[in-house]
C-alpha positions in Angstrom: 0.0 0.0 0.0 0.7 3.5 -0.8 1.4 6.2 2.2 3.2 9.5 0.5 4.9 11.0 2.9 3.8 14.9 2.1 0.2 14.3 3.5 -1.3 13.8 6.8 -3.8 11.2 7.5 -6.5 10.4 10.2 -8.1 7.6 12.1 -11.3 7.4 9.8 -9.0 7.1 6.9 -8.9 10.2 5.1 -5.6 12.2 4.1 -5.2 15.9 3.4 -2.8 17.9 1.5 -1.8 21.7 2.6 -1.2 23.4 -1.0 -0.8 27.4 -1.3 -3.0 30.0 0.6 -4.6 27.4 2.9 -6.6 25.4 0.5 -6.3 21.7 1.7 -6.9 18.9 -0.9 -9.0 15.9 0.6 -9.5 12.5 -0.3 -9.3 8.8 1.5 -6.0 7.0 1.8 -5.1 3.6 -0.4 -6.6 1.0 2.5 -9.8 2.4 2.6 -10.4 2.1 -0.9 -9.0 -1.4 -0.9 -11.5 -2.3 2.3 -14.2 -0.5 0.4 -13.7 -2.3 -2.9 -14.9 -1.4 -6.3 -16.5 2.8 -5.4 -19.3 2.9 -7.5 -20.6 6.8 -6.6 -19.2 10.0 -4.7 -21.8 12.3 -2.9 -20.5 15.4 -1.7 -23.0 18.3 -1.6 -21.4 20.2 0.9 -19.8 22.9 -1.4 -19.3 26.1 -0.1 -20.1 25.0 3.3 -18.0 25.7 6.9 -17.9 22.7 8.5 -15.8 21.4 12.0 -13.2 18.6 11.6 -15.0 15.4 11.8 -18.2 16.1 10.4 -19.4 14.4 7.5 -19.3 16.1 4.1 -20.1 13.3 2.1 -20.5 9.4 1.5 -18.7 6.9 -0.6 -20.4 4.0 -1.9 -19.1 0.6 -2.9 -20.6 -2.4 -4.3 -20.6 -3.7 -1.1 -21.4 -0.8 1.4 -21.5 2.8 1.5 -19.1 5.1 3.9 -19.4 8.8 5.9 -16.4 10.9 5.2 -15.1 13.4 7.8 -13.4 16.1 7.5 -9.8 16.1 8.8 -9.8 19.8 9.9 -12.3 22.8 10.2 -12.7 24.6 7.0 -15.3 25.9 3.9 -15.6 23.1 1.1 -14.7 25.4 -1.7 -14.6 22.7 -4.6 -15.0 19.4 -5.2 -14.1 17.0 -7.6 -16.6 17.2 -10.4 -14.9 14.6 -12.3 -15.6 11.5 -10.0 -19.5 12.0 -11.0 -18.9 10.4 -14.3 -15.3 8.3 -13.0 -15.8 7.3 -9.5 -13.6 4.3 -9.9 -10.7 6.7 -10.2 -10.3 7.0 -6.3 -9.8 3.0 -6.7 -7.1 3.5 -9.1 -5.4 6.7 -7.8 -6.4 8.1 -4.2 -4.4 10.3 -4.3 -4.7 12.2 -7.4 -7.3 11.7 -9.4 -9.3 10.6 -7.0 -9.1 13.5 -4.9 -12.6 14.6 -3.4 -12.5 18.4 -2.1 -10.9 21.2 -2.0 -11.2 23.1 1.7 -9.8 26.4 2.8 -8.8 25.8 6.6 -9.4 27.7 9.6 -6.4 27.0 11.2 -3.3 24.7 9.5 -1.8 24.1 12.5 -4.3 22.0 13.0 -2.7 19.8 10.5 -0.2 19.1 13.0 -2.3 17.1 15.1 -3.0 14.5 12.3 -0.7 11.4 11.9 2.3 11.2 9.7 2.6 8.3 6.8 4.6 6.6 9.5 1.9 6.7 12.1 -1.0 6.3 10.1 0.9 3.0 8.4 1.3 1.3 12.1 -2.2 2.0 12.5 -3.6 -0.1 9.6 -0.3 -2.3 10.0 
């Protein structure tokens, strides 16, 4: 499995990427996809919308089940990733990229600093 060592990750699975002027890119990390199997469709309606970290600002269904996702950190949704409607198999094939979800502009990114590391997050799901 894939943990890049430039984002930060949390318990529920998600990692988040700090780019310029505070805007955070969100998606989940490589084992949840894998426990999630084939993703079949993306819901996120929460653009534009100031939420606290670990409320839900979406759902990810599978074949087999459908998942919450939380945010890492508090923030406003300010885009999300249009392109999954029509290819939601893309965050099976590439997480991290393609598969990205949102994009949020954080309140406070220190609060980045809280979340886990590759390292840690990698002994979690061991």
């Amino acid at each position: 499995m894939n943990f890049p060592e430039n984002l930060r990750y949390t318990k529920d699975h998600e990692w988040i990427q700090l780019l310029d002027d505070n805007i955070a890119k969100i998606g989940i990390t490589d084992f949840a996809q894998q426990e999630l199997g084939d993703i079949v469709f993306i819901d996120i309606n929460a653009a534009g919308k100031a939420l606290k970290a670990e409320e839900v600002f979406g759902t990810v269904e599978a074949v087999k089940t459908v998942s919450d996702l939380y945010l890492p950190v508090a923030g406003t949704i300010v885009e999300v990733n249009e392109a999954l409607n029509d290819r939601p198999e893309s965050v099976n094939t590439d997480p991290y990229n393609e598969g990205w979800m949102i994009k949020l502009k954080v309140d406070n990114p220190a609060d980045l600093d809280a979340l886990m590391t590759a390292a840690a997050y990698e002994a979690l799901v061991g």
